[in-house]
N, C-alpha and C positions, 0 to 999 in steps of 0.2 A: 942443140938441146937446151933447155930450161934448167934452169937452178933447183926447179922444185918437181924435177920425177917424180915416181915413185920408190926407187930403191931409196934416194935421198931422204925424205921424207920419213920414209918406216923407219932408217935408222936414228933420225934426229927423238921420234917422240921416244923411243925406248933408253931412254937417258934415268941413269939412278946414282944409289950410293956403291952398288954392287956393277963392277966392272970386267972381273974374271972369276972364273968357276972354281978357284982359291980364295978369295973376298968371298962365296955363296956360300963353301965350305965350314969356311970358321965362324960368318955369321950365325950358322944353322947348329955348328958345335957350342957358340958362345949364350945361345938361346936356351939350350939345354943345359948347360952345366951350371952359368950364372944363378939358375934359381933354386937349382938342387942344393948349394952352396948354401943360399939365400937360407931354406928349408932348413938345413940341417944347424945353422950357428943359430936360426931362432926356437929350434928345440933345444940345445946346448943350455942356451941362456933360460930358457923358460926353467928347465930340470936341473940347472945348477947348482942352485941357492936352496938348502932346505931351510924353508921359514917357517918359526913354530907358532903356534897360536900366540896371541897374547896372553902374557902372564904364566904358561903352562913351565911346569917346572920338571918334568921326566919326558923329554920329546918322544925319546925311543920309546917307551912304555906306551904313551898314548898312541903311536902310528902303528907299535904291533898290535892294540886292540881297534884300532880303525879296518888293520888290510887281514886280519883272521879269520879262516873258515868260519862257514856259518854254522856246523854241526863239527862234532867228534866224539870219536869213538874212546869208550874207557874200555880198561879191558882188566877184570878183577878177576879175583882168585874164586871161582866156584865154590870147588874144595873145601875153603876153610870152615873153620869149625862158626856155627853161628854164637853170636854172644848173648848175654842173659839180658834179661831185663833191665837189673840194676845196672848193669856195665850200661847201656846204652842209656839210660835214664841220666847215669852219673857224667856220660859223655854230651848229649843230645839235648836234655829236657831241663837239667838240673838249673840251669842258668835262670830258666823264667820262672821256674814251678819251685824255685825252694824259697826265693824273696817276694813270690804273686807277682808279679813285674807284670805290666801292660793289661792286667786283670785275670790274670791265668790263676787258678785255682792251686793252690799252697800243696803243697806233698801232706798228706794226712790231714788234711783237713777236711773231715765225715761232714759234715755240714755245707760247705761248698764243692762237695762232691756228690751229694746225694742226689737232686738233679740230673746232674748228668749220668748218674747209674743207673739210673730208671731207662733213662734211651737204650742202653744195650752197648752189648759192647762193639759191633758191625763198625755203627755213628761213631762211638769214638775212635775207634781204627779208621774209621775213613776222615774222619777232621781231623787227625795227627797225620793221615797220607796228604790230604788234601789242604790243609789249613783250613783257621778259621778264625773270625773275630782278626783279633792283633797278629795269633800266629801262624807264620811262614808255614808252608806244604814242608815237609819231613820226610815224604817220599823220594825215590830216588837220589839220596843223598850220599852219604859215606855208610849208612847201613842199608838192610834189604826190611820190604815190607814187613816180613815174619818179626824180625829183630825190634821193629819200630812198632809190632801187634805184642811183641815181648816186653819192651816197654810199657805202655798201655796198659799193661795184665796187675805190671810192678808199682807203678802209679796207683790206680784203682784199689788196689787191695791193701795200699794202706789207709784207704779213707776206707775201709770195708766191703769192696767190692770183693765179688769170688767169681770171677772170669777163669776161664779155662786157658791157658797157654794157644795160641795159634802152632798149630803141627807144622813141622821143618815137612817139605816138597818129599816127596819121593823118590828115592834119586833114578837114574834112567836105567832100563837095562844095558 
C-alpha cells in the first residue's frame, strides 16, 4: 500500500487548532462569555462618570428637569372658598398694574383704562386668561378662571368700569 490512501489523506487535511472535543468546548464557551464580559465593562465605563455640562452649577437640578414627565397632575382643593378680587389682584396682578410696568395700564387710571372698557368685559377676561401684549396667560395658574374674572371686575372698577362679578360654578348634585 501507498503512503497516500485515502483514510491517510482525510486525516492529514483535517488538521486545526482544535484537537479534542474539550479544546471545541471551551473555545465555543470562551466565544461567548469573552464578549459579554467585553459588553458589560464598556457599559460600566460609559455610565460611570457623571459628566456635568460645562459651567452648570446644580447638576442634580438640571438632570431632574432633563429626565421629568412630560405632564402632571395637580390635585387642589375644590372645596375651598373662592377669593375676592382684591385678594387676587393684590396676589396676581399687583406687581405690573400698580407701577404700569411693561405698558400695563396703572390700577385707577380712567384714562388708560377707558379703551379697554369699551371692549367689554368677555376681551378683558379672556386676555387676563390668555395674555396679551407683555402679559403672561393668568389662566390656570395658582387661581381658578372665576377668581382671575374677579380680578378683572376689581381692576376695572377702579378706572370706572361697573362689570358685574363672574358667578362661582354651581356646585354638583
Amino acid at each position: 500500500m501507498s503512503a497516500n490512501d485515502n483514510n491517510t489523506a482525510h486525516e492529514e487535511d483535517h488538521t486545526g487548532p482544535v484537537k479534542t472535543p474539550k479544546q471545541l468546548l471551551l473555545m465555543v464557551l470562551y466565544s461567548f462569555v469573552v464578549p459579554i464580559f467585553a459588553i458589560i465593562a464598556l457599559v460600566y465605563y460609559v455610565t460611570s462618570g457623571n459628566m456635568p455640562a460645562a459651567g452648570s452649577t446644580n447638576t442634580e437640578k438640571e438632570l431632574a428637569l432633563r429626565i421629568q414627565k412630560v405632564g402632571s397632575v395637580e390635585i387642589r382643593d375644590a372645596n375651598r372658598p373662592l377669593k375676592s378680587g382684591a385678594e387676587v389682584y393684590a396676589a396676581q396682578c399687583a406687581a405690573c398694574h400698580t407701577a404700569g410696568l411693561a405698558g400695563a395700564p396703572k390700577f385707577a387710571d380712567a384714562a388708560t383704562w377707558a379703551p379697554r372698557l369699551k371692549t367689554g368685559f368677555e376681551a378683558l377676561w379672556n386676555s387676563a386668561l390668555k395674555g396679551k401684549n407683555a402679559m403672561g396667560a393668568q389662566g390656570g395658574g395658582d387661581f381658578t378662571d372665576i377668581e382671575i374674572g374677579r380680578a378683572v371686575v376689581h381692576l376695572t372698577a377702579s378706572a370706572g368700569g361697573k362689570f358685574a362679578e363672574p358667578a362661582a360654578p354651581a356646585a354638583a348634585k
